[in-house]
C-alpha positions as CSV (number, residue, x, y, z in Angstrom):
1,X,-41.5,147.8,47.0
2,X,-37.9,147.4,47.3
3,X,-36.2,148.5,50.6
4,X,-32.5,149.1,50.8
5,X,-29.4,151.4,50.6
6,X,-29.6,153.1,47.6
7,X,-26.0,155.2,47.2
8,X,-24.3,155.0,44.4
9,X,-22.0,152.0,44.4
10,X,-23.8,150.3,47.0
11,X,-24.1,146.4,45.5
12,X,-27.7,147.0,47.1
13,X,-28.4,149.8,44.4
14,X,-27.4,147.2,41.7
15,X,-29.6,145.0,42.6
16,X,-32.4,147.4,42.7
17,X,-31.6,148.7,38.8
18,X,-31.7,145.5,38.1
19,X,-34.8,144.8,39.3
20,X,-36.3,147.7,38.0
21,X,-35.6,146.1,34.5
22,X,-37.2,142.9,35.5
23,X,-40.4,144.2,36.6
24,X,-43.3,146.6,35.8
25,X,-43.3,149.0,38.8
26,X,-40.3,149.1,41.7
27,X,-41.5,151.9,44.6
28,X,-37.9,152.6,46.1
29,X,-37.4,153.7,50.1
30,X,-34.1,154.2,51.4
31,X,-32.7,152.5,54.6
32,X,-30.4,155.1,55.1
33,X,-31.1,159.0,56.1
34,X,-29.8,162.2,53.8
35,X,-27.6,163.4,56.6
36,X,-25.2,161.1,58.3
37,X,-25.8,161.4,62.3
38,X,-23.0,163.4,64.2
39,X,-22.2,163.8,67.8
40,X,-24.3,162.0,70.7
41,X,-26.5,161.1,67.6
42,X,-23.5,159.1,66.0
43,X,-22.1,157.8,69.3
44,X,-26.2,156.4,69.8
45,X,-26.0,155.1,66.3
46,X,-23.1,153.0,67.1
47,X,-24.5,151.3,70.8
48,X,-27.7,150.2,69.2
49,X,-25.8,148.6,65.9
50,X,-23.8,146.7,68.6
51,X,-27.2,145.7,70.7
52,X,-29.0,144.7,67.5
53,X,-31.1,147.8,67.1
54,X,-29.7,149.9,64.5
55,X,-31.4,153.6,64.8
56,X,-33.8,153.7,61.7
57,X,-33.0,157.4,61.1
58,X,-34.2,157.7,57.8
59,X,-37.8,156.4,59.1
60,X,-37.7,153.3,56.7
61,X,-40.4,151.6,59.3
62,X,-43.1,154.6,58.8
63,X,-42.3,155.1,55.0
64,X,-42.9,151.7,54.4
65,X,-46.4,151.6,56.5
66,X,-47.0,155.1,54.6
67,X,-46.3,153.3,51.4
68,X,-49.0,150.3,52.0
69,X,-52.5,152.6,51.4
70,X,-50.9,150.9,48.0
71,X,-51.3,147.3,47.6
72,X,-47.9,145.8,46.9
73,X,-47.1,141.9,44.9
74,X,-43.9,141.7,47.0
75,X,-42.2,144.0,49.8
76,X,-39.0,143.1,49.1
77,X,-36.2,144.0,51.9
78,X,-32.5,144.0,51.6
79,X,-31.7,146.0,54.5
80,X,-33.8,143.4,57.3
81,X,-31.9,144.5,60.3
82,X,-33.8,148.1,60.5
83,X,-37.1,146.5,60.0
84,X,-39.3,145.3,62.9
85,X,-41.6,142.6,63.7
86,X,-44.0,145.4,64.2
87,X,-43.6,147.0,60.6
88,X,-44.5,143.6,59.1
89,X,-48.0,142.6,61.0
90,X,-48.5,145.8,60.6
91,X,-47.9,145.4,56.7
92,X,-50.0,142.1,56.8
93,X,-52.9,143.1,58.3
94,X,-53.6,145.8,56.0
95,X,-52.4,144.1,53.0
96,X,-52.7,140.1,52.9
97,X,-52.1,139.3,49.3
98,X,-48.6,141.6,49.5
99,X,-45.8,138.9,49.9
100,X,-43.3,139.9,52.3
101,X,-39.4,138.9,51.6
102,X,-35.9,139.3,53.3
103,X,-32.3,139.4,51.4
104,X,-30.0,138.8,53.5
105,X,-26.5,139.5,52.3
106,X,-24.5,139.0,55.8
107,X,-24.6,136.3,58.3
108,X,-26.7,137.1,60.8
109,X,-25.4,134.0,63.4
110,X,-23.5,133.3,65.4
111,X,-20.5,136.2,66.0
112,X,-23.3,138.7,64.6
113,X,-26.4,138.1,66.1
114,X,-26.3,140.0,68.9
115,X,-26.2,142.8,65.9
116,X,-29.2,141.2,64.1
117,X,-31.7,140.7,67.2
118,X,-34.2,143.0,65.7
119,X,-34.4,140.5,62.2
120,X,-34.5,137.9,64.0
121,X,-37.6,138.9,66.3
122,X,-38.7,139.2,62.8
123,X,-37.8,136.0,60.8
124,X,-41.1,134.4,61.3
125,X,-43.6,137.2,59.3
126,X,-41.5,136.9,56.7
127,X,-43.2,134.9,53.5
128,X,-39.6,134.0,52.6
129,X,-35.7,134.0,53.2
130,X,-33.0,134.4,50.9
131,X,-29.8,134.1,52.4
132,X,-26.1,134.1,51.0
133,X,-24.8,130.9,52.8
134,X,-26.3,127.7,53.4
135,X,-26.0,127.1,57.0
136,X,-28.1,130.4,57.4
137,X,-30.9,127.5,55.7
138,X,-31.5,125.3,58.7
139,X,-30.4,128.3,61.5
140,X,-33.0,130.7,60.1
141,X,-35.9,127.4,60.1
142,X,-35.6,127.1,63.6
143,X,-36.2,130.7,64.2
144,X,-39.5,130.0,62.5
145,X,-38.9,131.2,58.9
146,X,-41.6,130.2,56.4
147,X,-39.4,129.4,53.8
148,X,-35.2,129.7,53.1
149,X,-33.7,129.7,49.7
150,X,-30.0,130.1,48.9
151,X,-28.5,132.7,46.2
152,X,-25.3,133.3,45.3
153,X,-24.2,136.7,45.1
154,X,-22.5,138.6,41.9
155,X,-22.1,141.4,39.5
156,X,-23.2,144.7,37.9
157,X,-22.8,144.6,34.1
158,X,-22.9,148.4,34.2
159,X,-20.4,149.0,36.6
160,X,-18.3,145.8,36.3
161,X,-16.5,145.6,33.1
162,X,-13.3,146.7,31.5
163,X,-12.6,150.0,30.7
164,X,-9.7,151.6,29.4
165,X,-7.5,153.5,31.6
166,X,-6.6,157.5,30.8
167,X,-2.7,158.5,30.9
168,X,-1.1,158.7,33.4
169,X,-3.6,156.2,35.7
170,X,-2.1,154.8,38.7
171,X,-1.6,150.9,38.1
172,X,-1.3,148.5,41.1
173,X,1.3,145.1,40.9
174,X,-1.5,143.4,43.5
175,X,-4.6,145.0,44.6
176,X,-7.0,144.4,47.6
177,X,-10.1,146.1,48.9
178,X,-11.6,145.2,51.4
179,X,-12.4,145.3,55.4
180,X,-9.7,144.0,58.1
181,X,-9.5,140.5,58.9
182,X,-6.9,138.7,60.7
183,X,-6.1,136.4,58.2
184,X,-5.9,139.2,55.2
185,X,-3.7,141.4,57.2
186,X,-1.3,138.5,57.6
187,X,-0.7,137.0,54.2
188,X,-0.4,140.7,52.9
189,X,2.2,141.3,55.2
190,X,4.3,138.0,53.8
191,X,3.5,139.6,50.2
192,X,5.0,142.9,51.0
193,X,7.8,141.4,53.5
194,X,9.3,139.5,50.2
195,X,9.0,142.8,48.4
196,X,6.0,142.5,46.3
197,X,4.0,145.8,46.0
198,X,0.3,145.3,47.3
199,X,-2.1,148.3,47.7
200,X,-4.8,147.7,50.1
201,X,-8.0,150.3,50.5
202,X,-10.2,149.9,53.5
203,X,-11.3,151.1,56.8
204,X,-9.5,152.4,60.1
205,X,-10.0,148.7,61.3
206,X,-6.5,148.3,59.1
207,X,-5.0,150.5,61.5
208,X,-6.5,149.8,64.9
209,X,-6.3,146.2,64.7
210,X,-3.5,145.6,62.5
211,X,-0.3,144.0,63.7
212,X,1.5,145.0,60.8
213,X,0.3,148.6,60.2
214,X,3.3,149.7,59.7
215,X,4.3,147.6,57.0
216,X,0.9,148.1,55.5
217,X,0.0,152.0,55.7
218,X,2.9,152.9,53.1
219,X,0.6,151.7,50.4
220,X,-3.1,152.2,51.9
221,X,-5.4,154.2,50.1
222,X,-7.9,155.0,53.2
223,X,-12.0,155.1,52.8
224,X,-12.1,152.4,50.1
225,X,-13.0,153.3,46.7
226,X,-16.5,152.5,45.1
227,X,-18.4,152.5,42.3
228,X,-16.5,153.7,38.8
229,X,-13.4,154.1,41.5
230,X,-13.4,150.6,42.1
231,X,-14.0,149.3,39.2
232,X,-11.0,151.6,37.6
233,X,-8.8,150.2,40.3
234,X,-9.4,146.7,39.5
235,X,-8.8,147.2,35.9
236,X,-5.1,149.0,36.7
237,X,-4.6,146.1,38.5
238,X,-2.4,143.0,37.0
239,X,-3.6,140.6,40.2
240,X,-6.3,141.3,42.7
241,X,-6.9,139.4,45.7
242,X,-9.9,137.9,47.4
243,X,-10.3,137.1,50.9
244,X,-13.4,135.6,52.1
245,X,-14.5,137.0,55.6
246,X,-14.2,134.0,58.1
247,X,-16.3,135.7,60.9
248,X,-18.9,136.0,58.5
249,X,-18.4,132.7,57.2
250,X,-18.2,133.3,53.7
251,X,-17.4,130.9,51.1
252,X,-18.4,133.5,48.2
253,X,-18.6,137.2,48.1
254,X,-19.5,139.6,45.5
255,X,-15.6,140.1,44.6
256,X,-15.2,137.1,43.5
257,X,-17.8,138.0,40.4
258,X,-17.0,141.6,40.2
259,X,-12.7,140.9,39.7
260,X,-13.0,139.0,36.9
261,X,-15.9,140.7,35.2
262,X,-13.6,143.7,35.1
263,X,-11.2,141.2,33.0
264,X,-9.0,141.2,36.1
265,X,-6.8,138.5,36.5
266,X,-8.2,136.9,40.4
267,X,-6.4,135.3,42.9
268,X,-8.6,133.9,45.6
269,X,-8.9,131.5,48.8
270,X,-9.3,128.2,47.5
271,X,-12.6,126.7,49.5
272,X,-15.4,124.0,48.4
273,X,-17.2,126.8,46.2
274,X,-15.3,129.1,44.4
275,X,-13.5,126.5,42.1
276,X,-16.7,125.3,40.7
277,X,-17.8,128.9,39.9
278,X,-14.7,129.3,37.6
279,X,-12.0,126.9,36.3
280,X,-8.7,127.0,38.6
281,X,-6.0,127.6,36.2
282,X,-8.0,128.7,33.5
283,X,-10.6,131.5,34.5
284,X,-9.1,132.3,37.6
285,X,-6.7,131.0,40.7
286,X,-6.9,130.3,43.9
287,X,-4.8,129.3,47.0
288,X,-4.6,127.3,50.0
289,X,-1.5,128.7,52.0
290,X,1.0,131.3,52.3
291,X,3.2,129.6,50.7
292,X,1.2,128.8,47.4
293,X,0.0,132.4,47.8
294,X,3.1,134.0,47.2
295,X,4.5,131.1,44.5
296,X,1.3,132.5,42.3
297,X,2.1,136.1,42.8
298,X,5.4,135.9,42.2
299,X,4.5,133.4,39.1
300,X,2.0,135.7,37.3
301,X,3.5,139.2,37.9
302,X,5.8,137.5,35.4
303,X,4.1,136.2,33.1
304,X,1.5,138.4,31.7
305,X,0.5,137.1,28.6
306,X,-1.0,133.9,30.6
307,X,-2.4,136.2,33.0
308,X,-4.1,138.2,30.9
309,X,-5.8,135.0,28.9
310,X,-6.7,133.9,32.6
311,X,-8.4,137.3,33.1
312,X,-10.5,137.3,29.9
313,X,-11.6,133.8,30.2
314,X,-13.0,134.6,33.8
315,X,-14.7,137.7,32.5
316,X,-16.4,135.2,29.5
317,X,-17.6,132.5,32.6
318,X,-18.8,135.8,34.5
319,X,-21.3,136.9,31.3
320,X,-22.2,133.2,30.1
321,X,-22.8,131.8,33.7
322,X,-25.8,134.4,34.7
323,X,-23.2,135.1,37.3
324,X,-25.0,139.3,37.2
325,X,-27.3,140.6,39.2
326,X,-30.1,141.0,36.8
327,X,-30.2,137.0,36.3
328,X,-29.6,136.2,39.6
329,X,-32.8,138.3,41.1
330,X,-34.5,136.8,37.6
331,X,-34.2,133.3,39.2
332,X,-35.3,134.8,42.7
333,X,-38.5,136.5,41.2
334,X,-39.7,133.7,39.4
335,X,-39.0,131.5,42.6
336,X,-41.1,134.7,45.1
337,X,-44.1,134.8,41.9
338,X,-44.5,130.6,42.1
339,X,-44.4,130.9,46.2
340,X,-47.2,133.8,46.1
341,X,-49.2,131.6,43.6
342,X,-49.1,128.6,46.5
């Protein structure tokens, strides 16, 4: 059973094709509701995400006990912050043998957890843990989880590839999608104050937060794009940019797979991580400062030829690394079926 959001362009839906090709049978429920809540619902919606009980409106909790007059191998859930403590002794009592897990793509401590309390009533009827950063490891032990493993995040090779671009296409100097952060806002404001072109697509947060909105708005594409959108964007882009979220305390994120296996030349935060995933220089590059930021912008909008070889050699580290989805979740099952043989 695999529990999560299932739009299109959601990396969660990725992951669940992919796992659909790795194993025999894959029951799907979906975390989030046909209809999107409006009015007093939506205002509702928005106070118990904040207190760290997100409304489960599409019912996941009941589908999910509905579900277990079925004996499941592994209940695997990718959306834990909907699903309660109760759900799961509810699952374990009536099915013993069925191995519970939790995917957990966000960080839920510290500046979320007030948004996670539900999952973390929860952590200790899990069987086991994946989590996307390794302090989560020792944080989610003492909440009295069974068992923690780190995974590293990455790429659909469906929807993540190059693609060739119809006439007339909009193309992009420097691209960047992605939500509001301090940081981001800032050292996309130096790029466009020394008049380099920079398209960002995002929330409102762009707008209500941002100190340099003004600056900014002339080249925002509001909503985001997703899915074949995105990746079309990234592939009329000659440099796209990736920011790692500090208040979720990121040190990888799934851009930093998807970029370059769009053969999209990547220009990222330089941290302890990212340049042993691809070769600085070679596959990809990376920065430490403003400064350095801007020298590489200005550097490889002019040389294209070098940019380009950059690109395809991060796409080639991307496809021979088993930096996609399906291999990722291939290393995850095998390490769920040898835990549920223990």
């Amino acid at each position: 059973m695999y529990v999560g959001e299932l739009w299109e362009g959601s990396t969660s839906k990725m992951r669940f094709n992919a796992m659909c090709g790795l194993c025999d049978k894959v029951t799907a429920i979906d975390i989030l509701p046909l209809r999107t809540p409006k009015g007093l619902k939506r205002l509702a919606s928005r106070v118990a995400h904040r207190l760290g009980f997100p409304i489960d409106h599409a019912a996941a909790n009941r589908k999910i006990l509905d579900e277990n007059n079925e004996s499941y191998d592994i209940i695997w859930i990718d959306a834990p912050r909907f699903i309660s403590a109760g759900t799961l002794i509810n699952v374990r009592s009536k099915h013993p043998e069925s191995f519970l897990v939790s995917f957990i793509m966000d960080d839920p401590f510290p500046v979320q957890g007030a948004r996670w309390r539900r999952f973390l009533r929860a952590v200790p009827y899990y069987d086991l843990h994946f989590v996307a950063r390794d302090k989560n490891i020792p944080e989610l032990r003492k909440m009295g989880a069974k068992q923690v493993y780190r995974f590293y995040k990455g790429f659909d090779p469906e929807v993540h590839r190059p693609l060739t671009l119809s006439p007339g296409a909009p193309s992009y100097d420097v691209f960047f999608p992605g939500r509001w952060e301090q940081k981001r806002e800032a050292d996309i404001a130096l790029l466009l104050r020394k008049g380099i072109s920079v398209t960002i697509t995002g929330g409102s947060d762009w707008k209500r937060k941002g100190r340099f909105w003004k600056l900014i708005k002339k080249t925002f594409i509001n909503g985001g794009v997703f899915g074949q959108d995105y990746t079309m964007a990234l592939v009329s882009s000659k440099i796209a940019l990736c920011f790692y979220s500090k208040w979720n305390r990121d040190k990888e994120n799934s851009r930093m797979y998807e970029i370059p296996a769009c053969e999209t030349f990547m220009l990222a935060e330089r941290n302890n991580e990212n340049i042993n995933m691809f070769q600085e220089g070679k596959e990809a590059e990376f920065f430490s400062s403003q400064e350095e930021l801007l020298q590489k912008v200005r550097y490889y909008l002019t040389h294209s030829e070098q940019r380009q070889c950059i690109a395809a050699a991060g796409r080639e580290r991307c496809l021979t690394s088993g930096y996609s989805y399906r291999e990722r979740l291939n290393w995850m099952l095998r390490i769920v079926c040898e835990s549920k043989k223990k």
